[in-house]
Structures are given as structure tokens and as C-alpha cells.
C-alpha positions as CSV (number, residue, x, y, z in Angstrom):
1,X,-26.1,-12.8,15.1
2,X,-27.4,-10.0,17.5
3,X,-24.5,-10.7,19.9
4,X,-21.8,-10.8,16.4
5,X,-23.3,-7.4,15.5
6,X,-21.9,-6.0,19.0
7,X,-18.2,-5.8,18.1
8,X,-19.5,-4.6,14.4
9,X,-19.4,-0.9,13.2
10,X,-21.1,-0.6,9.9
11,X,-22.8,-3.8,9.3
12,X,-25.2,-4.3,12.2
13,X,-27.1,-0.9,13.5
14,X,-24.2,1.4,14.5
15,X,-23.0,3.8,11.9
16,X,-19.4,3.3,10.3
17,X,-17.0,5.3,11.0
18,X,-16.6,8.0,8.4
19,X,-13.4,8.4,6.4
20,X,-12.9,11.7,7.6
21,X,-13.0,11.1,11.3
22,X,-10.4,8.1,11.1
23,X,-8.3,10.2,8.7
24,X,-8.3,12.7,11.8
25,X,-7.1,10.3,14.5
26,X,-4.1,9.4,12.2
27,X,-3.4,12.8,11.6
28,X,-3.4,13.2,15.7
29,X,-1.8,10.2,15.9
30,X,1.2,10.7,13.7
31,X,1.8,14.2,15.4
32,X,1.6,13.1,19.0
33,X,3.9,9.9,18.6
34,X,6.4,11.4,16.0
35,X,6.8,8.9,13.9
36,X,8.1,8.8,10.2
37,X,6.5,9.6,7.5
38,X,6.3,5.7,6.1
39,X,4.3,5.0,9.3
40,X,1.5,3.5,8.6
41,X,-2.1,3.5,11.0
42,X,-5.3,1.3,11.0
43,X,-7.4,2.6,12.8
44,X,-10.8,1.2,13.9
45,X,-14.1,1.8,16.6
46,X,-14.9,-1.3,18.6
47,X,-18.1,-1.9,20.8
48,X,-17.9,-4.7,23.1
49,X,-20.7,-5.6,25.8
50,X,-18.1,-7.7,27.7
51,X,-18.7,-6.1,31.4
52,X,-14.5,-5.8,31.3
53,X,-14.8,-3.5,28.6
54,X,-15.1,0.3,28.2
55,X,-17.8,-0.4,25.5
56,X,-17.2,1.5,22.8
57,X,-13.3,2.5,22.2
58,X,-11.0,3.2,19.7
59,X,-8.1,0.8,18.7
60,X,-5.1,2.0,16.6
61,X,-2.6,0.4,14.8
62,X,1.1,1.6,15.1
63,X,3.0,0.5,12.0
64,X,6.4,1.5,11.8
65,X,9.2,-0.4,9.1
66,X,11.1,-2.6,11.4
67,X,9.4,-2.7,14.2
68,X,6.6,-4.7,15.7
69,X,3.3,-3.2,15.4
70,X,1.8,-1.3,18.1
71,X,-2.1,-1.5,19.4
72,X,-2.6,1.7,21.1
73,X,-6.3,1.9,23.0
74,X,-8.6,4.4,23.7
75,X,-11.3,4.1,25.8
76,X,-13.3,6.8,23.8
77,X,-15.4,6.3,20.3
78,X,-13.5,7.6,17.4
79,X,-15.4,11.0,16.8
80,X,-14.2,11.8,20.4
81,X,-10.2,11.2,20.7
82,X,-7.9,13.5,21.3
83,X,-4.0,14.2,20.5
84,X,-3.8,13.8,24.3
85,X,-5.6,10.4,24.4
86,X,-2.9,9.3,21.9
87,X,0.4,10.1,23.9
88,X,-1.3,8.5,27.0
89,X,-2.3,5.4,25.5
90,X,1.5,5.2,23.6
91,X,3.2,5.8,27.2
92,X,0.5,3.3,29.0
93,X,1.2,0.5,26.3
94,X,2.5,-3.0,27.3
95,X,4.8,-2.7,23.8
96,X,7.8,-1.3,24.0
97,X,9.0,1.5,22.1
């Protein structure tokens, strides 16, 4: 269970998130990419011990009507992205625009 409670915020020894910080990164994230107001963002803190991993970053969800949803990654815990971090990872993504 130990190694489960590695890619866990909340439920196994790391804090969750607070509503307030995530609320931030959409508000930073709807500003730097643009996007309609019926965009809609999930965005969540992952931890991962994998040795490929950055270990702690932030993973949000790009989800505009009609289009395929974007994962935009930021190798940074939540508290510390940035409007910059945002527009880099949306012109470094695999997806399309």
C-alpha cells in the first residue's frame, strides 16, 4: 500500500492540494492558452518515485468543446507553477492544437 500511496495526494501522507491553489493554476492556465470561456480544466499534483519521473509535477487537463482533450505537464508541484510553465508545456505538447 506504501508504494500506492506514492502517486496519492490526500490520502496517504502528503497534503491535498487546496482548492484555492488549483483554482489558481486554471485561472493561469485559461489566460496563458486563451481559450474560451466553456473550457473546462482538471487539474491535479502527481508524485511518482519512478526514476523517469520529475517526482512530484503538475498535470492539467485541457478541455475544450470539440476538441480532444489536452494533458499539459509540469514538472513543478502545484503551489509552484507559473503562467510561463503553462505556455511552455502547451507549445512542448505531443497534442496538436
Amino acid at each position: 500500500m506504501a508504494l500506492f500511496g506514492a502517486f496519492m495526494r490526500g490520502t496517504f501522507g502528503l497534503p491535498k492540494p487546496d482548492r484555492q491553489g488549483i483554482d489558481r493554476v486554471k485561472d493561469l492556465a485559461r489566460a496563458a492558452l486563451q481559450v474560451s470561456p466553456d473550457t473546462a480544466f482538471a487539474v491535479n499534483e502527481i508524485v511518482c518515485n519512478d526514476p523517469g519521473c520529475p517526482g512530484i509535477e503538475t498535470v492539467i487537463l485541457v478541455m475544450e468543446p470539440g476538441r480532444k482533450t489536452r494533458a499539459l505537464k509540469v514538472a513543478k508541484p502545484l503551489d509552484e507553477v507559473m503562467a510561463e510553465d503553462i505556455a511552455d508545456a502547451a507549445t512542448t505538447s505531443n497534442e496538436p492544437d
